[in-house]
PDBQT receptor file of N, H, CA, C and O in Angstrom, charges set to zero:
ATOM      1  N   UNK A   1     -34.651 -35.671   5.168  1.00  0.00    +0.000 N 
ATOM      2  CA  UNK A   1     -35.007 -34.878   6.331  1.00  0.00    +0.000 C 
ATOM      3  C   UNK A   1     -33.726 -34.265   6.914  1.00  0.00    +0.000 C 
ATOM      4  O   UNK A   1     -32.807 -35.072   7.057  1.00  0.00    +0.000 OA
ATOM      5  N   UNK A   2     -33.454 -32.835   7.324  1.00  0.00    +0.000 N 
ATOM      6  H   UNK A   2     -34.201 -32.180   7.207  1.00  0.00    +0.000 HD
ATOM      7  CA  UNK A   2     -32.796 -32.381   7.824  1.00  0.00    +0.000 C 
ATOM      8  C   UNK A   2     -33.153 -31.920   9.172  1.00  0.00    +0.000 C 
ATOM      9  O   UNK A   2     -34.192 -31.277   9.324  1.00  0.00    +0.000 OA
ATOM     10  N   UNK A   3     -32.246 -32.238  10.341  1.00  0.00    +0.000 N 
ATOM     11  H   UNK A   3     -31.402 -32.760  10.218  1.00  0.00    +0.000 HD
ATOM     12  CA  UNK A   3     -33.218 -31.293  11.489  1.00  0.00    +0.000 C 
ATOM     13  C   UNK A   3     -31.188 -31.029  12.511  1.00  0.00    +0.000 C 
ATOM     14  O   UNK A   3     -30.149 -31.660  12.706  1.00  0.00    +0.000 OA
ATOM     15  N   UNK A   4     -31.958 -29.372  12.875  1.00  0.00    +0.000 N 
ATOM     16  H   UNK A   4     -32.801 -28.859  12.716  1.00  0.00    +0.000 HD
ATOM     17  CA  UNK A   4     -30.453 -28.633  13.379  1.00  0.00    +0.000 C 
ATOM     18  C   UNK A   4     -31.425 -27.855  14.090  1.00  0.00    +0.000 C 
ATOM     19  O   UNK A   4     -32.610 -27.718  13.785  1.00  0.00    +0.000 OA
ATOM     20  N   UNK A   5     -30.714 -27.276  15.230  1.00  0.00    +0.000 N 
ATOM     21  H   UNK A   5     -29.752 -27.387  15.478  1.00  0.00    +0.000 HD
ATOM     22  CA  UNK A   5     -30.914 -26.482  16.125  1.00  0.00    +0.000 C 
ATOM     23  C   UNK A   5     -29.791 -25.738  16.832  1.00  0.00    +0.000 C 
ATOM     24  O   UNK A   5     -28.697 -26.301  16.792  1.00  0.00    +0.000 OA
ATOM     25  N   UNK A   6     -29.871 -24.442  17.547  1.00  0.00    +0.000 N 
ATOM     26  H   UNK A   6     -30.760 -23.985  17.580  1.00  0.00    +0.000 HD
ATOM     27  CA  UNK A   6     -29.287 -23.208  17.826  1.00  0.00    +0.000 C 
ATOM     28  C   UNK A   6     -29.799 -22.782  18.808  1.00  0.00    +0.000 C 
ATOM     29  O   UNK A   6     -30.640 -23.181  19.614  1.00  0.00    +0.000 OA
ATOM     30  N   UNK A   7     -29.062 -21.712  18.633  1.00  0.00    +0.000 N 
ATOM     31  H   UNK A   7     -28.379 -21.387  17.979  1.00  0.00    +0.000 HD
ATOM     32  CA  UNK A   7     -29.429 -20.961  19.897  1.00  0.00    +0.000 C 
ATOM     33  C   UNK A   7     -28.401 -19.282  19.453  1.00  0.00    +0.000 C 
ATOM     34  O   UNK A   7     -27.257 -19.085  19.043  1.00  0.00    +0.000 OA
ATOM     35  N   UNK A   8     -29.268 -18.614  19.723  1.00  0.00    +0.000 N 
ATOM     36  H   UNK A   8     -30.197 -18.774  20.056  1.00  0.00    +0.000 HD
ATOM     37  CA  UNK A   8     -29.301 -17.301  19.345  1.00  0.00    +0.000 C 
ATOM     38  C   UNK A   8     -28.971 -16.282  20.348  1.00  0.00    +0.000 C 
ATOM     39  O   UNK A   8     -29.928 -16.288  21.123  1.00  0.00    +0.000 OA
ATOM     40  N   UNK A   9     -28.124 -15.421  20.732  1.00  0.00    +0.000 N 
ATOM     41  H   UNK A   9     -27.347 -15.416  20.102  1.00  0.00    +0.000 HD
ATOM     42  CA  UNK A   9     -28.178 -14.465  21.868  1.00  0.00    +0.000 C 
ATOM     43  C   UNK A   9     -27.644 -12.992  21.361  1.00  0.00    +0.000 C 
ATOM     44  O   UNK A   9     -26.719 -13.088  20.554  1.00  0.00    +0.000 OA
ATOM     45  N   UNK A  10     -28.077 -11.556  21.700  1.00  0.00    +0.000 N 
ATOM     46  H   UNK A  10     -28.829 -11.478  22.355  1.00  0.00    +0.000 HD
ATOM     47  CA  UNK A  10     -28.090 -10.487  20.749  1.00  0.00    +0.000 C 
ATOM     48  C   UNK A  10     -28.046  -9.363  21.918  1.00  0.00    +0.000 C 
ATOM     49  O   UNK A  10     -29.007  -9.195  22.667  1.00  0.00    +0.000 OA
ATOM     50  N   UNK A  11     -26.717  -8.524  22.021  1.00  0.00    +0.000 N 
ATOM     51  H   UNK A  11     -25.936  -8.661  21.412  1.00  0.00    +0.000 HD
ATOM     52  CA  UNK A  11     -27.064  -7.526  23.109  1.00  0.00    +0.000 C 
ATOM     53  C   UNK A  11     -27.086  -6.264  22.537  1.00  0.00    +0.000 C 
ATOM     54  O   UNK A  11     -26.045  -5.730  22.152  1.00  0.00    +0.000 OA
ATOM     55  N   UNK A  12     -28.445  -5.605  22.421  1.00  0.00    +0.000 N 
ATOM     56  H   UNK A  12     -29.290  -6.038  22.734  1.00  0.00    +0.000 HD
ATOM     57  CA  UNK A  12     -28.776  -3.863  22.116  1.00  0.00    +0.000 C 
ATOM     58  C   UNK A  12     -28.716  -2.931  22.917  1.00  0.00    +0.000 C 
ATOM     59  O   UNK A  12     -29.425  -2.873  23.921  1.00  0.00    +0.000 OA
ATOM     60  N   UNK A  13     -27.751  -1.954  22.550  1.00  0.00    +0.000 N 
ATOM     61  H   UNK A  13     -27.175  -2.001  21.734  1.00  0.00    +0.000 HD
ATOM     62  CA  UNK A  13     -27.479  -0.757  23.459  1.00  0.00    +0.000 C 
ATOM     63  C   UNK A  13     -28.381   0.371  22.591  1.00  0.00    +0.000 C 
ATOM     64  O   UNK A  13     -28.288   0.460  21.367  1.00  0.00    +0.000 OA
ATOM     65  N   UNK A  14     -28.909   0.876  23.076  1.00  0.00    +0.000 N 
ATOM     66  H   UNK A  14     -28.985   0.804  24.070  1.00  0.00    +0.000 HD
ATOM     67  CA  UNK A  14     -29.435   1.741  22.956  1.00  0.00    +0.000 C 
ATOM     68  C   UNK A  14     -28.983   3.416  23.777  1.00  0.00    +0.000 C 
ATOM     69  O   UNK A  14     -28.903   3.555  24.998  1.00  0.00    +0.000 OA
ATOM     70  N   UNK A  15     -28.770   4.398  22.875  1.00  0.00    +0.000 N 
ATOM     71  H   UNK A  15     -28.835   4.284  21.883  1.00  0.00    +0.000 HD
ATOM     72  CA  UNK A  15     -28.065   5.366  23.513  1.00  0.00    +0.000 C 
ATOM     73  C   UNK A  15     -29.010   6.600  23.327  1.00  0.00    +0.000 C 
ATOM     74  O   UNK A  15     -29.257   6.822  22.142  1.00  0.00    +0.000 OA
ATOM     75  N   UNK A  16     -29.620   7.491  24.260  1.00  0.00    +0.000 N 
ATOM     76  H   UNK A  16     -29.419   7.310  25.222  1.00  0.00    +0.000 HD
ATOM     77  CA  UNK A  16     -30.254   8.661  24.542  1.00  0.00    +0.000 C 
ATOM     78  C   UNK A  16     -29.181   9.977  24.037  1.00  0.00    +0.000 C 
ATOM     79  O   UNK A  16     -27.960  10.014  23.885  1.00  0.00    +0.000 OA
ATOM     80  N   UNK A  17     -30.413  11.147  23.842  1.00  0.00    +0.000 N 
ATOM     81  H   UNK A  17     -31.404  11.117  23.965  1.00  0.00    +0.000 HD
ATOM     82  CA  UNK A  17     -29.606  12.404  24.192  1.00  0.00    +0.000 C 
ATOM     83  C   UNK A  17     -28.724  13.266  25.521  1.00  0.00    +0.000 C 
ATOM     84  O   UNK A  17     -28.239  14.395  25.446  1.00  0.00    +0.000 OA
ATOM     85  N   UNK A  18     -28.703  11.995  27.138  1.00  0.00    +0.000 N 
ATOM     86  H   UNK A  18     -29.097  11.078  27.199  1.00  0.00    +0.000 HD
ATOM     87  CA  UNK A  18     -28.223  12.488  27.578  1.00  0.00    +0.000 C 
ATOM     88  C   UNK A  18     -27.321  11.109  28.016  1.00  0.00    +0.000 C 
ATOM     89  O   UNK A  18     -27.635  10.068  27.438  1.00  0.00    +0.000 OA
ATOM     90  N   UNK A  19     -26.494  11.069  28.761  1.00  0.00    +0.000 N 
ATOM     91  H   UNK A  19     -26.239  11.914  29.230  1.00  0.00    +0.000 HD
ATOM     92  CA  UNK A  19     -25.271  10.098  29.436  1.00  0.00    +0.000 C 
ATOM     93  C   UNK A  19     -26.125   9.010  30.013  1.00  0.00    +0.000 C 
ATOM     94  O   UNK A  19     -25.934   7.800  29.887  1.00  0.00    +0.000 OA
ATOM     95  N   UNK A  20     -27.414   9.799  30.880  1.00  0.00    +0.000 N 
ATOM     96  H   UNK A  20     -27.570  10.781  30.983  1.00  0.00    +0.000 HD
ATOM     97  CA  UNK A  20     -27.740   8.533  31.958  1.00  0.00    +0.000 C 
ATOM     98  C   UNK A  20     -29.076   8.202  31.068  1.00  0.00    +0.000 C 
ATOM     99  O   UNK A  20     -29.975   7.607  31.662  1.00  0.00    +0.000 OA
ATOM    100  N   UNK A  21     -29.262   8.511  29.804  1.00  0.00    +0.000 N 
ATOM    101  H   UNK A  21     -28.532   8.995  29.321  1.00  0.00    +0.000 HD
ATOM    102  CA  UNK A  21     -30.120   7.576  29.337  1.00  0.00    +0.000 C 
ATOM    103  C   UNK A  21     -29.830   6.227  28.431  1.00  0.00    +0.000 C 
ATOM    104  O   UNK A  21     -30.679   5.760  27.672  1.00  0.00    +0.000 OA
ATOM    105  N   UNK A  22     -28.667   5.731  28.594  1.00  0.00    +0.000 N 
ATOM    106  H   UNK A  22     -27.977   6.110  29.210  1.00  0.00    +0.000 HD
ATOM    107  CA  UNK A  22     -28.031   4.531  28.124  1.00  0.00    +0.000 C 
ATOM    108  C   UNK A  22     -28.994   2.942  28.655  1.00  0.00    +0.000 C 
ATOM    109  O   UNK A  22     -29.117   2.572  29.823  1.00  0.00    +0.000 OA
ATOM    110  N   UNK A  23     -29.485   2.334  27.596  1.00  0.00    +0.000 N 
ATOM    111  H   UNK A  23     -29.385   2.635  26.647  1.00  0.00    +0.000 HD
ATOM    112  CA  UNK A  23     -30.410   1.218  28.185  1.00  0.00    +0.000 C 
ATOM    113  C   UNK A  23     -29.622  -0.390  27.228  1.00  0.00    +0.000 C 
ATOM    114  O   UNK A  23     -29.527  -0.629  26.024  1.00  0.00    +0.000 OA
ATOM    115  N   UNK A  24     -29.349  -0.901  28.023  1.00  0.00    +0.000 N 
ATOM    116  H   UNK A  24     -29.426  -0.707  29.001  1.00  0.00    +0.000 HD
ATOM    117  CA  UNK A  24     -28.997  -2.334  27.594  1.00  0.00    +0.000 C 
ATOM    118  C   UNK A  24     -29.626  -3.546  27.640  1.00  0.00    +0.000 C 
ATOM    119  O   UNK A  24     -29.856  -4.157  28.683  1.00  0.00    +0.000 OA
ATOM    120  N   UNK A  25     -30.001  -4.026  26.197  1.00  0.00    +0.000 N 
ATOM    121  H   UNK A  25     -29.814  -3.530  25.349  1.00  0.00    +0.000 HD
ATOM    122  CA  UNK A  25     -31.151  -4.828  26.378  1.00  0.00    +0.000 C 
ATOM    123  C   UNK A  25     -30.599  -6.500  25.733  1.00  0.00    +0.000 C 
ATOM    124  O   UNK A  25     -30.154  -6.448  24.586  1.00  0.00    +0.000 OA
ATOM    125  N   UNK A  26     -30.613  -7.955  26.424  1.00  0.00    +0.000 N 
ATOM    126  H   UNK A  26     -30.974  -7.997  27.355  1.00  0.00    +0.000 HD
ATOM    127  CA  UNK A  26     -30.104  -9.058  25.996  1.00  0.00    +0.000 C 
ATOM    128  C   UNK A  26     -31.282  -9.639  25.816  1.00  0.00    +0.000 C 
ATOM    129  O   UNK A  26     -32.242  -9.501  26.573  1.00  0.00    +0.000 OA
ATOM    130  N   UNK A  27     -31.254 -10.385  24.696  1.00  0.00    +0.000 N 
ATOM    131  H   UNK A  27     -30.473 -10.497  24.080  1.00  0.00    +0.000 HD
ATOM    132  CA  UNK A  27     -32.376 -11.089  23.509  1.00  0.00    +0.000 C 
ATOM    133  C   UNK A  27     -31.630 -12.682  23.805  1.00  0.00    +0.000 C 
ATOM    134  O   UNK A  27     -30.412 -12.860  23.808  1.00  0.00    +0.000 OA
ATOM    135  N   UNK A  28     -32.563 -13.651  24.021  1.00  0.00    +0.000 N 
ATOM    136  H   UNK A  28     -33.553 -13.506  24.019  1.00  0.00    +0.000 HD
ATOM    137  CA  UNK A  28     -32.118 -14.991  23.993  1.00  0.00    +0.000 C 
ATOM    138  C   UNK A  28     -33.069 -15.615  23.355  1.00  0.00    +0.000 C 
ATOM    139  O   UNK A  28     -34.279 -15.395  23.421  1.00  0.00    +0.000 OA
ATOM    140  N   UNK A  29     -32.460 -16.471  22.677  1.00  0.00    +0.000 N 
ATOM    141  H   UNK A  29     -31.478 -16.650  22.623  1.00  0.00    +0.000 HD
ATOM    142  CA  UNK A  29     -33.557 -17.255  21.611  1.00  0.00    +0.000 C 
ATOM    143  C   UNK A  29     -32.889 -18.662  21.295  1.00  0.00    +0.000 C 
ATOM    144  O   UNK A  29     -31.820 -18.713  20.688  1.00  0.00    +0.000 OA
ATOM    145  N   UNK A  30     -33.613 -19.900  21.763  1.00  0.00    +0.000 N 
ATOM    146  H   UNK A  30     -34.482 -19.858  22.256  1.00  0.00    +0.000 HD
ATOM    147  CA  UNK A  30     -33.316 -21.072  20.892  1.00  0.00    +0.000 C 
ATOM    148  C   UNK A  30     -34.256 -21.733  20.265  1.00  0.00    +0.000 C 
ATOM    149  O   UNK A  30     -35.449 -21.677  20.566  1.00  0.00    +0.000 OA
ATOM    150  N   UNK A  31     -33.814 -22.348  19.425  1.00  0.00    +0.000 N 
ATOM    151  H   UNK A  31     -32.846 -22.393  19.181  1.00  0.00    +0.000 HD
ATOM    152  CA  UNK A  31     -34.991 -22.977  17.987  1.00  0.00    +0.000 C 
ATOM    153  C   UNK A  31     -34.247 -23.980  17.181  1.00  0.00    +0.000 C 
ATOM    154  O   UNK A  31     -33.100 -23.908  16.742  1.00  0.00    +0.000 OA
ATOM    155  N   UNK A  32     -35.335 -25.153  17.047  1.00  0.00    +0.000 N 
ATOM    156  H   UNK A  32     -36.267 -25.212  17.403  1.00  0.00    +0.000 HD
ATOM    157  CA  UNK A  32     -35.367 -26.233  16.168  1.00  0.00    +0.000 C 
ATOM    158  C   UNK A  32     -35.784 -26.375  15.177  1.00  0.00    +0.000 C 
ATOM    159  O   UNK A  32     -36.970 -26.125  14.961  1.00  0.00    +0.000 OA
ATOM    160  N   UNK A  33     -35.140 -26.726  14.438  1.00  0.00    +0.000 N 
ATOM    161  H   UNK A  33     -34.176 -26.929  14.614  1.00  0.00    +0.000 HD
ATOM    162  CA  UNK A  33     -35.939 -27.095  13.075  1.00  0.00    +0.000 C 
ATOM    163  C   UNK A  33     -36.019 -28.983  13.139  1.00  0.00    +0.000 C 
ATOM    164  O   UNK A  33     -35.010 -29.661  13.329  1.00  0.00    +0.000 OA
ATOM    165  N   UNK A  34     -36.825 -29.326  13.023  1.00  0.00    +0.000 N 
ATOM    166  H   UNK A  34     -37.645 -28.775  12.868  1.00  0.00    +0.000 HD
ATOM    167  CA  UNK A  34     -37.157 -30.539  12.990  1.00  0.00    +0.000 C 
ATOM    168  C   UNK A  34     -36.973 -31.420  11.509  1.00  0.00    +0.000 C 
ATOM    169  O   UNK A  34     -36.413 -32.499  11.315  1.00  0.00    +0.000 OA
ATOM    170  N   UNK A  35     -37.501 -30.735  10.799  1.00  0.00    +0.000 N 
ATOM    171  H   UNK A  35     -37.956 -29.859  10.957  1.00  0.00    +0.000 HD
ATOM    172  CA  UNK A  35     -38.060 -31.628   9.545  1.00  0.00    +0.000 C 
ATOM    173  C   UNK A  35     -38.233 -30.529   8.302  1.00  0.00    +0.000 C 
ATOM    174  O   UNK A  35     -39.219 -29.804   8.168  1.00  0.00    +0.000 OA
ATOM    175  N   UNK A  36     -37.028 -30.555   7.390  1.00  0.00    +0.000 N 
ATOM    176  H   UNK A  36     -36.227 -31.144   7.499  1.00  0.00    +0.000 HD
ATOM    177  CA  UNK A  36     -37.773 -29.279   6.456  1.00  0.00    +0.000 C 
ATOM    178  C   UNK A  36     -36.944 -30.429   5.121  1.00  0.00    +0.000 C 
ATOM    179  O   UNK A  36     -35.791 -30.855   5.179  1.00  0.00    +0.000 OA
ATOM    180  N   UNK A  37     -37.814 -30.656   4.179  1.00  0.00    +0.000 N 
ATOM    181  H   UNK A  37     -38.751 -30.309   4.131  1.00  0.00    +0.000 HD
ATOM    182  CA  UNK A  37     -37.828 -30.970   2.546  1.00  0.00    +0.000 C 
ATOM    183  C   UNK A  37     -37.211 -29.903   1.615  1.00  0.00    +0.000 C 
ATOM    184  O   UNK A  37     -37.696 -28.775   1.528  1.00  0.00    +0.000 OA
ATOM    185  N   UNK A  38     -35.771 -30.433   0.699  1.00  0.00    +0.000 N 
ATOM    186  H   UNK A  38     -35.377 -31.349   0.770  1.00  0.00    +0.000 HD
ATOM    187  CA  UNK A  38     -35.345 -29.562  -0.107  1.00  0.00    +0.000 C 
ATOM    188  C   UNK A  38     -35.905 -30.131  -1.581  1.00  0.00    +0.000 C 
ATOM    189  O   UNK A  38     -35.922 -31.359  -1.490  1.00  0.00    +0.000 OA
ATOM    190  N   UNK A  39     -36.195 -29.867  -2.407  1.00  0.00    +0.000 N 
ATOM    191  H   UNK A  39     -36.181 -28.870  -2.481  1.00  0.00    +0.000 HD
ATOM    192  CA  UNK A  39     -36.759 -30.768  -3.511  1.00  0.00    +0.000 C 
ATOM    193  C   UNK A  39     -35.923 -29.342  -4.584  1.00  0.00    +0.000 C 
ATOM    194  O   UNK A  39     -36.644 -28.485  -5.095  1.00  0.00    +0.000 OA
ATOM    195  N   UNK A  40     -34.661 -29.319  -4.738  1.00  0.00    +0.000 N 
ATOM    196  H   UNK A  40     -34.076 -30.016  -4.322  1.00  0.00    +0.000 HD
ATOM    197  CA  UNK A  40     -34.104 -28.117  -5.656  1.00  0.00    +0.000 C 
ATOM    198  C   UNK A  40     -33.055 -29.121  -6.594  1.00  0.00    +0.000 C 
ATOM    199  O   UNK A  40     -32.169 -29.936  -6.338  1.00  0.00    +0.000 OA
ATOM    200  N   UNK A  41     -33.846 -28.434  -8.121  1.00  0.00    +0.000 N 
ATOM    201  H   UNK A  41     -34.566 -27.771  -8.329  1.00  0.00    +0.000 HD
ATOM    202  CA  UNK A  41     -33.291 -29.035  -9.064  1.00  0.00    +0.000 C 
ATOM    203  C   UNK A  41     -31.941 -28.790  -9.681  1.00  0.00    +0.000 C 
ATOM    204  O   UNK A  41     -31.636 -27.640  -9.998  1.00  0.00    +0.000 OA
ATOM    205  N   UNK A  42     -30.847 -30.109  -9.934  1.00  0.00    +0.000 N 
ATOM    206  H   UNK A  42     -31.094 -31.043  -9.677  1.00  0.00    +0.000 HD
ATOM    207  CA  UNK A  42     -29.972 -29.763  -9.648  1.00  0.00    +0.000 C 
ATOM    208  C   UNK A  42     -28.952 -29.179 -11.221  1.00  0.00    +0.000 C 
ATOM    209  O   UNK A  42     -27.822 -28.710 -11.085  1.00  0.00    +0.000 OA
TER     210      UNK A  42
């Protein structure tokens, strides 16, 4: 059993055809993995 967890954070700028259409957008994300099976032959 393997189990790891994170945490993720991502900032998108997004840029228009004029100056004042500039939009900044921050993404937050955390996640576990609990329990994942490798069964790879070696």
């Amino acid at each position: 059993m393997i189990a790891h967890s994170g945490r993720s954070v991502v900032t998108l700028f997004r840029f228009g055809e004029t100056a004042m259409s500039h939009t900044k957008t921050r993404m937050e994300e955390a996640w576990t993995i609990e329990e994942v099976a490798f069964n790879v032959p070696g």
